[in-house]
C-alpha positions in Angstrom: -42.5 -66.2 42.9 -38.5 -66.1 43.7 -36.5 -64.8 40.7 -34.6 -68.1 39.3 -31.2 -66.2 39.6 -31.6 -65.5 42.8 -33.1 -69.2 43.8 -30.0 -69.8 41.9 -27.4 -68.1 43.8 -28.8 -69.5 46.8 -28.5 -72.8 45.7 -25.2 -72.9 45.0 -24.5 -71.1 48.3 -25.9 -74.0 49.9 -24.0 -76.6 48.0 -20.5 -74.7 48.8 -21.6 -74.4 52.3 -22.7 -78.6 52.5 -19.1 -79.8 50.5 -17.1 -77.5 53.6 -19.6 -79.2 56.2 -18.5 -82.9 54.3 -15.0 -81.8 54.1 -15.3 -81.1 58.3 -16.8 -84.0 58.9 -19.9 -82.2 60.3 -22.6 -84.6 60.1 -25.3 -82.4 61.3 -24.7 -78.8 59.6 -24.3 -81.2 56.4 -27.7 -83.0 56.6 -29.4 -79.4 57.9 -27.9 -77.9 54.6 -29.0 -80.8 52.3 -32.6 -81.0 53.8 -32.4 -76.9 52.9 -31.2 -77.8 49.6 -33.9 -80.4 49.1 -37.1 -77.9 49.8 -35.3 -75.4 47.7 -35.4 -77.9 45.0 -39.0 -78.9 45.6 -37.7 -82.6 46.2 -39.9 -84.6 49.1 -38.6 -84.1 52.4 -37.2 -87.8 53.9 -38.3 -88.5 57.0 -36.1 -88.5 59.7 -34.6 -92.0 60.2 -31.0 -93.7 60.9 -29.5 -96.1 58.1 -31.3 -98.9 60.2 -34.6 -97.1 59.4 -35.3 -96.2 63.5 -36.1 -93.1 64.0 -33.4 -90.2 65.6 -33.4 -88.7 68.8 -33.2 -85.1 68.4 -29.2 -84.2 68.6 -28.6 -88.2 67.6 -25.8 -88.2 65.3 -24.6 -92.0 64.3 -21.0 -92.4 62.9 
């Protein structure tokens, strides 16, 4: 089992890192981080669809 501090302080690594990938506009590092952020959590992985609900072509990035 991981410490909780350091699960903690990993955590919020990721959430600093995932607000700069927002900030830039970097829709790929941002949903990479929150997927990370998500297993970290325990939380269900989605699967990996578009906001139409077909699924992405490795790489496709929809803005």
């Amino acid at each position: 089992m991981t410490d909780p501090s350091r699960r903690a302080a990993v955590v919020v690594s990721l959430a600093i890192t995932l607000s700069r990938a927002v900030a830039l506009g970097d829709e790929v590092a941002a949903r990479v981080v929150h997927e990370a952020l998500g297993r970290l959590l325990g939380l269900p992985v989605a699967p990996d669809v578009d906001d139409l609900g077909n699924p992405r072509e490795f790489g496709d990035v929809h803005r």
